[in-house]
C-alpha positions in Angstrom: 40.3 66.5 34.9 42.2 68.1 37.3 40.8 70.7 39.3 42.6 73.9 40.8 42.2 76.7 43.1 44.2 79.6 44.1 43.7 82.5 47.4 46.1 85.0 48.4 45.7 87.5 51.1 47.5 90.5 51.9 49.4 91.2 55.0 49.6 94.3 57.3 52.8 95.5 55.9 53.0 97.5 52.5 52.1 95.5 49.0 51.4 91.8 48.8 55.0 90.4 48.2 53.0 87.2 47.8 51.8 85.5 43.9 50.7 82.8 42.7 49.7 81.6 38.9 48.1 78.1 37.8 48.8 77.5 34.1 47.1 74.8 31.8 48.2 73.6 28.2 46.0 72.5 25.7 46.1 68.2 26.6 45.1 69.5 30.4 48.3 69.2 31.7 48.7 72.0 34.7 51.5 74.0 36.1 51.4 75.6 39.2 53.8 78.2 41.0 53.8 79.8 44.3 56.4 82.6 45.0 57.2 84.5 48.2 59.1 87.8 47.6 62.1 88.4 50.3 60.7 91.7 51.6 58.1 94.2 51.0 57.8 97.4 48.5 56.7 98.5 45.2 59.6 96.4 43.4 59.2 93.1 44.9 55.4 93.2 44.6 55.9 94.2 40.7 58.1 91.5 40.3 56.5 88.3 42.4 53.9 88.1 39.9 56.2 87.6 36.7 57.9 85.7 38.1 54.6 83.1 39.3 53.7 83.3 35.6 57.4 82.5 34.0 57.5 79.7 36.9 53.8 78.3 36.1 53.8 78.2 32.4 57.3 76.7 32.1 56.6 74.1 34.8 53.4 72.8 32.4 55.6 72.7 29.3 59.3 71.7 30.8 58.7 70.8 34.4 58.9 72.2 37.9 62.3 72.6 37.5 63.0 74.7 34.5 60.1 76.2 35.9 61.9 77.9 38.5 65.6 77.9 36.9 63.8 79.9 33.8 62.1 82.3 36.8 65.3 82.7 38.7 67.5 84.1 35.6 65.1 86.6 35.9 66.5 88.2 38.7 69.7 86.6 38.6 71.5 90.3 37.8 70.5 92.7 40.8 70.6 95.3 38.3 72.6 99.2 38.2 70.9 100.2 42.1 71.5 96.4 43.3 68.3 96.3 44.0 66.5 93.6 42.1 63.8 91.8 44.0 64.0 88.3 45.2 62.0 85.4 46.1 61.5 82.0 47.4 59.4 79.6 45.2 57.4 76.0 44.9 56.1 74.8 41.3 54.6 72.0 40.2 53.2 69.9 37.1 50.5 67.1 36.9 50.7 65.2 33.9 47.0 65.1 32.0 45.3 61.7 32.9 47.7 61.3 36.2 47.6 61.5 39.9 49.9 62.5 41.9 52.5 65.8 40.6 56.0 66.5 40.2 57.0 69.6 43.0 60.3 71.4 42.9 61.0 74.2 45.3 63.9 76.4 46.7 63.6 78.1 50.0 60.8 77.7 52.7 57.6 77.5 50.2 56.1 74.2 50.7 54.0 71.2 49.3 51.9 69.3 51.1 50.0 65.8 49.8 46.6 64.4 50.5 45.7 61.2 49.9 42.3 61.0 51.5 43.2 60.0 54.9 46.3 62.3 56.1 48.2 64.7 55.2 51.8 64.6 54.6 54.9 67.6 53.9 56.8 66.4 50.6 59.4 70.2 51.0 62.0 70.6 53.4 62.6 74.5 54.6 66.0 75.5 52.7 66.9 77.5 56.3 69.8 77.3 58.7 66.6 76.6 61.4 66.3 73.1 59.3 69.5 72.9 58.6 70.4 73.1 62.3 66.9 70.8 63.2 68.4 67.8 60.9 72.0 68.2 62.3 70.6 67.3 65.9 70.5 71.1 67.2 68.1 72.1 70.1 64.8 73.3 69.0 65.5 76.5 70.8 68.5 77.4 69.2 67.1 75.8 65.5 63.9 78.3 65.8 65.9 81.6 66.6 67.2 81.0 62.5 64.3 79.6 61.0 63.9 83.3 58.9 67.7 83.1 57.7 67.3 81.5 54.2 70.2 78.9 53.1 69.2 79.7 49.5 66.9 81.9 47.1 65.0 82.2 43.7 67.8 84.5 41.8 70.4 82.3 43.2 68.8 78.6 42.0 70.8 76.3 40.3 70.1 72.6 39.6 71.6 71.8 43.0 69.8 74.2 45.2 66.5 73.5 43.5 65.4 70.3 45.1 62.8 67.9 43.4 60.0 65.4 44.5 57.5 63.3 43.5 54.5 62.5 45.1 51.1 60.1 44.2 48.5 61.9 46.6 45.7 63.1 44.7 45.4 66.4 46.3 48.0 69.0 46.3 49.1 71.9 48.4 51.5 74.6 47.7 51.5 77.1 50.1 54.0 80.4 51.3 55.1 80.4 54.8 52.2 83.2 55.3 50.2 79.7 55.5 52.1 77.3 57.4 54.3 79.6 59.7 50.7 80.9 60.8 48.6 77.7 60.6 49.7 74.9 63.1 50.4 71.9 61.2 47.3 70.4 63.2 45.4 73.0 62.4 45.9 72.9 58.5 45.3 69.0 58.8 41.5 69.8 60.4 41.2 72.2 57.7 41.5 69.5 55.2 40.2 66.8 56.9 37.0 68.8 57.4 36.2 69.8 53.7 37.2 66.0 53.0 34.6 64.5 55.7 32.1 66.8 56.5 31.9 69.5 53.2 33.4 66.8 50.6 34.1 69.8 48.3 37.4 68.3 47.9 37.3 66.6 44.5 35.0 69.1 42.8 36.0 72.7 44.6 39.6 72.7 45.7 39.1 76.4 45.6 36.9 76.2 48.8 40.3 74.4 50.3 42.6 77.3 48.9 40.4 80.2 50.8 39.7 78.3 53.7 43.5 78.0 54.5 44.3 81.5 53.7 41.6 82.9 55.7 42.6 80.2 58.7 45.8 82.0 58.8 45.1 84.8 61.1 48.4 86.2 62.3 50.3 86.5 66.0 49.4 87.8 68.9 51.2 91.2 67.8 49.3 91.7 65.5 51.3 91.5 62.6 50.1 88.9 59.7 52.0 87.7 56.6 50.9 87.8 53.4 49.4 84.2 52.9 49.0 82.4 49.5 47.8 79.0 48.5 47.3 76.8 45.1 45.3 73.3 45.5 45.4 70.9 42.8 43.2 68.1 42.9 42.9 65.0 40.9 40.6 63.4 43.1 37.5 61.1 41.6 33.9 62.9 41.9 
C-alpha cells in the first residue's frame, strides 16, 4: 500500500502560485506532481493547479515524464496578451507492489529520498546558481543567480526534463518554498524526528507533509514563499 500526503501554504504575496495533486489508478499505482508557478496573480494561480492534475494523472498512467511533457504543452503557446503562466515542476510514479519511485523534474522543484537512516537529494536545481556551483564558481557569485532559472515547464522537452530513479521508501517532493526556507539540516531533523521519536512515518506521511510546510517560516524580512510538499511512503508498518 502506499501511503501519501500533501500540505501547501500560502505565502505573503497575492494567490498561492504553489499546487500540488497525488493521483492513484485502480491497481494502486500513484502519481504525484508538484508545480511552482513563476510569479504571482490571478492567472498563474488558475493555472498551477491544472497543470498538478494533467502532471499527476499522466505520471500514474505514462510516467513522470509524459507527466510533465503532457503538462507543459499546456502552456507551451503564451497566448494573444503573451501572457500565459508558467511553472517549474517535479512528478513522480511508484509502481503498485514497489519501493522506491520514478522522479522527473525541470527547474528548481526537488525530490528528496529516505531510506530509514538519512536523507538524500535525488534533483539537481536547473539554475545558472548550479550551473555555475558544478562548473567550480565561488559560492558567492553562484548564490547571487540561484533565482535565474536555466529552464521551465512551458519550455520542457525530453532533454530539459531530467529523470531519476531512486529505491528509498519514502519520498519527498517539495517547491523551493520548502527547501530555500528549510536548511537542509533542518528538513533532515524534521524527518528524522517523526522516524525515531513519532514513528508516524510508515502509517501518516501526511503528519511529514505539514510538518515541513509549517517548518518553513520565512526570512528575517519577513517575506515567506508559498511552500508545498507531497510524501509518498512505502514504508512496512
Amino acid at each position: 500500500m502506499i501511503r501519501t500526503g500533501l500540505a501547501t501554504r500560502e505565502g505573503t504575496a497575492k494567490d498561492n502560485a504553489d499546487a500540488a495533486k497525488v493521483h492513484v489508478l485502480a491497481d494502486g499505482t500513484v502519481g504525484a506532481a508538484v508545480v511552482d508557478g513563476i510569479g504571482h496573480g490571478p492567472r498563474t494561480s488558475a493555472t498551477v493547479p491544472l497543470l498538478a492534475e494533467t502532471a499527476a494523472r499522466i505520471a500514474a498512467r505514462r510516467g513522470p515524464l509524459a507527466g510533465l511533457l503532457t503538462a507543459g504543452e499546456l502552456i507551451a503557446d503564451p497566448g494573444p496578451t503573451d501572457e500565459e503562466a508558467d511553472a517549474v515542476a517535479v512528478a513522480a510514479r511508484v509502481l503498485s507492489g514497489d519501493t522506491g519511485a520514478t522522479v522527473s523534474w525541470t527547474g528548481d522543484c526537488r525530490a528528496y529520498g529516505w531510506d530509514g537512516t538519512r536523507l538524500t537529494l535525488y534533483t539537481t536545481d536547473h539554475t545558472v546558481g548550479a550551473q555555475l556551483r558544478a562548473n567550480g564558481a565561488p559560492w558567492e557569485l553562484a548564490k547571487q543567480h540561484d533565482n535565474w532559472l536555466r529552464t521551465s515547464l512551458s519550455r520542457a522537452t525530453v532533454g530539459t526534463v531530467y529523470t531519476v530513479t531512486m529505491d528509498d521508501p519514502l519520498l519527498i517532493l517539495t517547491t523551493d518554498g520548502v527547501h530555500d526556507q528549510v536548511p537542509p539540516r533542518v528538513l533532515e531533523t524534521v524527518v528524522r524526528t517523526l522516524e525515531t521519536v513519532v514513528r508516524t512515518l510508515e502509517t501518516d506521511p501526511q503528519g511529514l507533509a505539514d510538518a515541513l510546510v509549517a517548518e518553513a517560516r520565512g526570512r528575517g524580512s519577513g517575506y515567506r514563499d508559498d511552500a508545498t510538499a507531497v510524501v509518498l511512503s512505502t514504508m512496512h508498518v
